[in-house]
C-alpha positions in Angstrom: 120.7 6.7 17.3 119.7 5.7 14.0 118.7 7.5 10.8 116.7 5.8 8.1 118.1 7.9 4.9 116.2 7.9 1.5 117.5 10.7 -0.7 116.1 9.6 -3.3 116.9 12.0 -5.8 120.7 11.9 -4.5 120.9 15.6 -4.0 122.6 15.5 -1.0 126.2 14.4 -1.3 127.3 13.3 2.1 126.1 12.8 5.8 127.6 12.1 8.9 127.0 11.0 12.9 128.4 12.9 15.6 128.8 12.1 19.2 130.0 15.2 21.6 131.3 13.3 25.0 133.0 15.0 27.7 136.7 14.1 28.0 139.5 13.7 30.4 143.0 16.0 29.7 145.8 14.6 27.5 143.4 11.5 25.9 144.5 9.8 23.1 143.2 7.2 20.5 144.1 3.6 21.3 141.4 1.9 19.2 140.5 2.7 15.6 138.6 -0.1 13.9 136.6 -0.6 10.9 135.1 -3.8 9.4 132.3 -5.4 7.5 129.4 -7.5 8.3 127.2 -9.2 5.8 124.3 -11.2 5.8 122.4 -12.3 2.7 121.7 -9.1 0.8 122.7 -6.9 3.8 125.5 -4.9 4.4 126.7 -3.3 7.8 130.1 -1.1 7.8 131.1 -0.2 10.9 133.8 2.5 12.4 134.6 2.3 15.8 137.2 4.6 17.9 138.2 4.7 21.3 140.2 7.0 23.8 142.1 6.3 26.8 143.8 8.3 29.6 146.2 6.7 32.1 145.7 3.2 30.7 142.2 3.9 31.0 140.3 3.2 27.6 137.0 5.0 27.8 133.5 4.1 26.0 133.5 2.4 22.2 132.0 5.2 19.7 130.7 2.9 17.3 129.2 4.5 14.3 127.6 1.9 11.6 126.0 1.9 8.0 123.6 -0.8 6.7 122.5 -0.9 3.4 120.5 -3.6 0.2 121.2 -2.9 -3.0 119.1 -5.8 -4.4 116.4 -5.2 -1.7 116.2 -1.8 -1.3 117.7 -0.7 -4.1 120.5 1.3 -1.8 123.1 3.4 -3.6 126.8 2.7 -1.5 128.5 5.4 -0.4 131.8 6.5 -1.9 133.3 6.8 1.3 132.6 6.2 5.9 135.7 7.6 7.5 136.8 9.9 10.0 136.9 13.5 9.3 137.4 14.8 12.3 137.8 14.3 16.2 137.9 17.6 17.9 138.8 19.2 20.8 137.0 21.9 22.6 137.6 22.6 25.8 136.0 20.0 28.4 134.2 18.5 25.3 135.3 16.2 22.4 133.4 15.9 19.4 134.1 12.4 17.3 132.2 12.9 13.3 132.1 9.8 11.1 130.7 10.7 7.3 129.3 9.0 4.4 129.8 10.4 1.0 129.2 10.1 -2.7 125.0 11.0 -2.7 124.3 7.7 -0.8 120.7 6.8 -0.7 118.0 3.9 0.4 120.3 3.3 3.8 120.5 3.3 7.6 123.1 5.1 9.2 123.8 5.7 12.8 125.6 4.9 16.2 125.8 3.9 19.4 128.3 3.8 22.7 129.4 0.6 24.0 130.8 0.6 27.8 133.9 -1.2 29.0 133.6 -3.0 32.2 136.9 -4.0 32.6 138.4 -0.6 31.2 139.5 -2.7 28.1 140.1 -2.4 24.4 137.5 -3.2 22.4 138.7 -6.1 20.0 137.7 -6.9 16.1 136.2 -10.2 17.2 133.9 -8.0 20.0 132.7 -5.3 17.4 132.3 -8.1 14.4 129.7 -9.2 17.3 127.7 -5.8 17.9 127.6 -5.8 14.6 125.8 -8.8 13.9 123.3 -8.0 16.5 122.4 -4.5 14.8 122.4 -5.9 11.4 119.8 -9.1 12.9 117.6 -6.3 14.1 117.6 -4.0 10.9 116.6 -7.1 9.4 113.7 -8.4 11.3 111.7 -4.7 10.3 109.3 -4.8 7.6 111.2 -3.5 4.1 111.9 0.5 5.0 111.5 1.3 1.9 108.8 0.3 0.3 105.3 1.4 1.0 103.2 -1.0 3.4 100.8 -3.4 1.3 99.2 -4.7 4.2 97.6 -1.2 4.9 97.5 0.0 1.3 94.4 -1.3 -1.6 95.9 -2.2 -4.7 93.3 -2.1 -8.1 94.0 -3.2 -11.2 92.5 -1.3 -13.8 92.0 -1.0 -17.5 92.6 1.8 -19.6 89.7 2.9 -21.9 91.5 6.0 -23.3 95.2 6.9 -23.1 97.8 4.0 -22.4 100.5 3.2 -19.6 103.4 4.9 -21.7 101.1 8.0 -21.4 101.0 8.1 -17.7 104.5 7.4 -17.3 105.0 10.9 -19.1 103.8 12.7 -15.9 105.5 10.9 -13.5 108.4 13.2 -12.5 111.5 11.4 -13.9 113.4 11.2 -10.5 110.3 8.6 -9.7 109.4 7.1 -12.9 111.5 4.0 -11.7 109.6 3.8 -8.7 105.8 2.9 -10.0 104.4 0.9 -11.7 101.6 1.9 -14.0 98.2 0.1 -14.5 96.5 0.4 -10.8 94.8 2.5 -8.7 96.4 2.4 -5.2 94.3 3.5 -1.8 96.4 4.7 0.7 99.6 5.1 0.3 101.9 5.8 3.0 105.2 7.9 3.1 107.9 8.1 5.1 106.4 9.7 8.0 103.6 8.0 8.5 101.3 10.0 6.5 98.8 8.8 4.3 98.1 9.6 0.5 94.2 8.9 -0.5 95.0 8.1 -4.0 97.4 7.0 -6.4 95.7 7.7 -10.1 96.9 5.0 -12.6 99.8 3.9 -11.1 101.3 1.6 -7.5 104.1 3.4 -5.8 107.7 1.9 -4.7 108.8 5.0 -3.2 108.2 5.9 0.3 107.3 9.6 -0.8 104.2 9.3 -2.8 102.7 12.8 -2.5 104.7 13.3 -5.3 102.8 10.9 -7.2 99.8 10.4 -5.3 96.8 12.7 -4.5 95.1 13.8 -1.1 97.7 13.7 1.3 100.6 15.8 3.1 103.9 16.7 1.9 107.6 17.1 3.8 108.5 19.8 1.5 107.3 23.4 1.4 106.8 24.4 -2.1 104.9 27.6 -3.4 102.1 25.1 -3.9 101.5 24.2 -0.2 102.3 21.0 1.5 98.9 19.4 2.0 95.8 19.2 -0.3 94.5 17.1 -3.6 98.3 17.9 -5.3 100.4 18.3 -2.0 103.6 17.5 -3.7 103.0 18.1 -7.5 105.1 20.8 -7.5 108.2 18.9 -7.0 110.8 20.8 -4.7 112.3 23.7 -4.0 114.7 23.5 -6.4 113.0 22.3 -9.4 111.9 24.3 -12.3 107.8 23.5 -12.8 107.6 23.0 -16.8 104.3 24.1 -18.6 103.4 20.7 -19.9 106.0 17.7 -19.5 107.4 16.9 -16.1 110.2 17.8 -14.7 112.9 16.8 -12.0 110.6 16.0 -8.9 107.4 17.9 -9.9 104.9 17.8 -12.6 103.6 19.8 -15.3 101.5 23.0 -14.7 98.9 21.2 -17.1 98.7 18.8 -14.2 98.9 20.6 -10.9 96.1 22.6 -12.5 93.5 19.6 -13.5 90.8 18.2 -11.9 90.3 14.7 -11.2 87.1 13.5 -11.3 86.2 9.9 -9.8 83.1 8.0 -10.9 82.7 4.8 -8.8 79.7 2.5 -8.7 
């Protein structure tokens, strides 16, 4: 199981990975590792435990992180740890959390069987690790948009300036265009395109906040598809008359028109 996280405008502090398993009576943890794995830019945390009953050491829960700051501009987490393994009934449930408003990251987990009803060892998991970590790696940059599939124009500005359009970009995003193009296509998180991007590229894989003609993930009392499907920010954000605000934009903005002349 794997979760690609964004979060982009940290609001959520922490998240976690659970895994319920069915148990045998009187188990007890024999294994309870943690390491990390690195690679270039990359960064895989791992924590692993493990149960056994009458010498018996059950599957490896192994729950990992993997995360770029240089690449894709992650934010760490404050803390991965166990905060719980509990007991109910027939079932156990094992949850490992993140904390601190992580964002940009992978998290998830996976159960690794033991033939020989063994304990896993540091050198073994170091070894999972690397494997998961060479995968993550060999998929296109999660977050960034997809240039192959998007149309990137460069334009000149005949009235107004770049500083101008940076004003309404929410600020949560401001550090994640670049002004001075027109950009065809943009596509978020969820595969769902944007038709237009006025004035500026997008770094962020949620440009219906930016972008126009396309479908947003959030509900918001201004829809979630249409010319300004995210324009009015989220739930939680407070929709100023004319500057931008948070992750939405200015009422002067949600309620333009945009005309295109093309030749």
């Amino acid at each position: 199981m794997i979760n690609v996280i964004s979060n982009e405008d940290r609001v959520i502090k922490y998240y976690n990975t659970l895994i319920k398993s069915r148990r045998n009576n009187d188990e007890d943890i024999v294994s309870q590792l943690q390491n990390n794995v690195t690679n270039g830019n990359y960064k895989l945390q791992y924590n692993l435990i493990q149960f056994s009953y009458e010498n018996q050491p059950t599957p490896v829960e192994f729950h990992f992180i993997v995360y770029n700051v240089a690449k894709w501009s992650s934010v760490e987490p404050s803390s991965f740890e166990l905060t719980y393994s509990r007991i109910r009934g027939e079932y156990r449930n094992s949850r490992f959390q993140i904390d601190g408003s992580p964002s940009n990251m992978i998290m998830g987990y996976l159960l690794l069987s033991r033939e020989n009803g063994s304990n896993v060892t540091i050198t073994q998991s170091d070894a999972v690790a690397s494997i998961i970590l060479n995968a993550i790696m060999s998929v296109d940059d999660l977050f960034n948009e997809y240039p192959e599939n998007s149309l990137l124009v460069p334009i000149t500005i005949d009235k107004g300036s770049n500083d101008q359009i940076m004003e309404m970009i929410p600020p949560i995003y401001r550090a994640h265009v670049e002004p001075g193009y027109l950009q065809f296509r943009a596509y978020n998180l969820t595969g769902y395109p944007n038709a237009l991007c006025p004035g500026v590229k997008v770094k962020s894989i949620s440009p219906e906040y930016l972008c126009i003609g396309g479908l947003s993930n959030d509900a918001t009392k201004y829809a979630t598809c249409g010319d300004f499907a995210g324009w009015g920010g989220k739930s939680n954000d407070i929709i100023a008359q004319s500057s931008a605000n948070g992750s939405a934009h200015s009422k002067d903005d949600i309620s333009s028109s945009i005309l295109i002349f093309y030749r």
